[in-house]
GUTI-659836 format. One line per field, with one value per residue (C-alpha): x, y, z; residue number from 0. Coordinates in steps of 0.02 Angstrom, whole numbers. Each point is the difference from the previous one (the first is absolute). Example, Ala and Ser with C-alpha at 12.3 -4.5 7.8 and 13.67 -1.06 7.14 Angstrom:
2
u: c(615	69)
v: c(-225	172)
w: c(390	-33)
num: c(0	1)
***
This chain:
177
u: c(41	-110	-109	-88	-126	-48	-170	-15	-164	68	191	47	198	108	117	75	122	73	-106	-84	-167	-67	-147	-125	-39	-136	111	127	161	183	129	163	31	110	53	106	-57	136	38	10	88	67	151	108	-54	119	-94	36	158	-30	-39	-142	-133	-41	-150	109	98	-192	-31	0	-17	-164	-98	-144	-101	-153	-182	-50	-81	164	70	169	-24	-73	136	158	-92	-30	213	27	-110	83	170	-52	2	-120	-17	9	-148	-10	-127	-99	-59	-69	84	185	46	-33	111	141	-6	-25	166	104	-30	55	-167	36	34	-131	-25	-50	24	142	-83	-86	136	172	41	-55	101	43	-28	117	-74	58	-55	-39	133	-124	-81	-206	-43	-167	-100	-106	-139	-150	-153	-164	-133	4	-170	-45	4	176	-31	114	69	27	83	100	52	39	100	100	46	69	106	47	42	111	91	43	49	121	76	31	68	116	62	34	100	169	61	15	180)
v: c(-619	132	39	154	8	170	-8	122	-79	-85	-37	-50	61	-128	19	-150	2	-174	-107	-70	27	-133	79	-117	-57	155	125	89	57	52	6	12	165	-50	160	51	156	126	161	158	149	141	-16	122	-75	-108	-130	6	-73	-149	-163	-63	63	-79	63	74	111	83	-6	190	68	73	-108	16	-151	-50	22	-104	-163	-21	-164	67	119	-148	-82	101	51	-173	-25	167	-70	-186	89	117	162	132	116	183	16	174	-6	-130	3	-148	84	-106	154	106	-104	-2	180	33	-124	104	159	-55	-7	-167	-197	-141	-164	-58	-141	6	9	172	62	-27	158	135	160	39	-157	-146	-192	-96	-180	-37	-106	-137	18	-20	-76	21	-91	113	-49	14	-113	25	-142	-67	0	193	138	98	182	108	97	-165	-86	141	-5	-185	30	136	-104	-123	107	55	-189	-6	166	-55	-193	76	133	-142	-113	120	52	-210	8	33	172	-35	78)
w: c(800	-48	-169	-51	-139	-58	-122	-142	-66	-149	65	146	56	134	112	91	132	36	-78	-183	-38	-103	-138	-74	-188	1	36	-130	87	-3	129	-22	71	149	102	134	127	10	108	-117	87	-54	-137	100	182	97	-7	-203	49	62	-81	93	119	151	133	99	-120	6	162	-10	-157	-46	-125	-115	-56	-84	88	125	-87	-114	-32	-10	158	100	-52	60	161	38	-12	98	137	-12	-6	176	-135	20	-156	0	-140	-64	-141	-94	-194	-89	-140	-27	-117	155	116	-137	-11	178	19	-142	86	185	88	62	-66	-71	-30	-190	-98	-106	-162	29	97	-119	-126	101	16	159	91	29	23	127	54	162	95	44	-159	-32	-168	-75	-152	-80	-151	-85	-16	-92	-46	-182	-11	24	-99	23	-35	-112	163	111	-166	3	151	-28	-130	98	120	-117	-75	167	59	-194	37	176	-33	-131	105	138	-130	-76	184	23	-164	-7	-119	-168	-61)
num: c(0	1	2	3	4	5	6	7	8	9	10	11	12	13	14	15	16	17	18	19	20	21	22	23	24	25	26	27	28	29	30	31	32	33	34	35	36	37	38	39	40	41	42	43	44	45	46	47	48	49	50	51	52	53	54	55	56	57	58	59	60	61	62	63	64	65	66	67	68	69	70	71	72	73	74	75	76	77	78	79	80	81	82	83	84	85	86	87	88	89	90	91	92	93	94	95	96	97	98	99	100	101	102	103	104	105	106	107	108	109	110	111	112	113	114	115	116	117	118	119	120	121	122	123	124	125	126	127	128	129	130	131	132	133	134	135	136	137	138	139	140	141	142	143	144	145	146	147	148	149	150	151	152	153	154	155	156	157	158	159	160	161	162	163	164	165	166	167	168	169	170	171	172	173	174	175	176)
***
């Protein structure tokens, strides 16, 4: 079980691996945004054929990641190390539009959570085969001032957490004819 709590002064962004964290009566939150890490690799690699991605399949492909401190980055190299893997790291951003464009053009494969990752040209989403689920949220006390920018940001994310509850809903449904 691990928890990470990044503070941007007026918000404060979760991520939980394996557990619940429980937020008191002071404290405004949301957080529904359950998420699973994927691999994102080329479109026309191999590895865009396969279904699933397990540790080994990467055992020697170059990779690029986050910078060292990630969440995410801790994360995966904590399963490459349980899973006797050692990565090939090539370069490190703590940009995720860098690592999806540094995927799409070949430089190597990532790890993201799935709702950054999906829709990008040139790179193909694939869950891991034993797969790593992550809650992600907000929280912010109730009784301080929000600024414009941080509400914003709120209010991103919520509409972030609408867009992808109804893209997983609508891939749960069955077509419409």
């Amino acid at each position: 079980e691990r928890a990470q709590i990044v503070d941007f002064s007026d918000v404060y962004c979760t991520s939980v691996v394996g557990c619940v964290t429980k937020v008191d009566s002071e404290i405004a939150s949301f957080d529904d945004l359950k998420n699973q890490i994927v691999c994102c690799v080329p479109a026309a690699s191999p590895l865009a054929k396969k279904k699933c991605i397990s540790m080994d399949d990467v055992a020697d492909t170059k990779v690029v990641l986050l910078k060292e401190g990630s969440f995410l980055r801790q994360t995966i190299l904590g399963r490459m190390k349980s899973e006797g893997v050692t990565p090939n790291i090539v370069l490190e951003s703590n940009q995720i539009n860098t690592l999806k464009g540094l995927v799409a053009n070949g430089v190597g494969i990532t790890f993201l959570l799935d709702m950054v990752a999906d829709e990008t040209p040139g790179l193909k989403t694939l869950p891991l085969a034993d797969p790593i689920f992550v809650d992600v949220g907000l929280a912010w006390k109730k009784d301080r001032y929000i600024s414009k920018a941080a509400q914003s940001f709120i209010d991103f994310c919520k509409d972030l957490l609408k867009k992808d509850h109804s893209n997983k809903t609508d891939a749960a449904s069955p077509a419409q004819e």
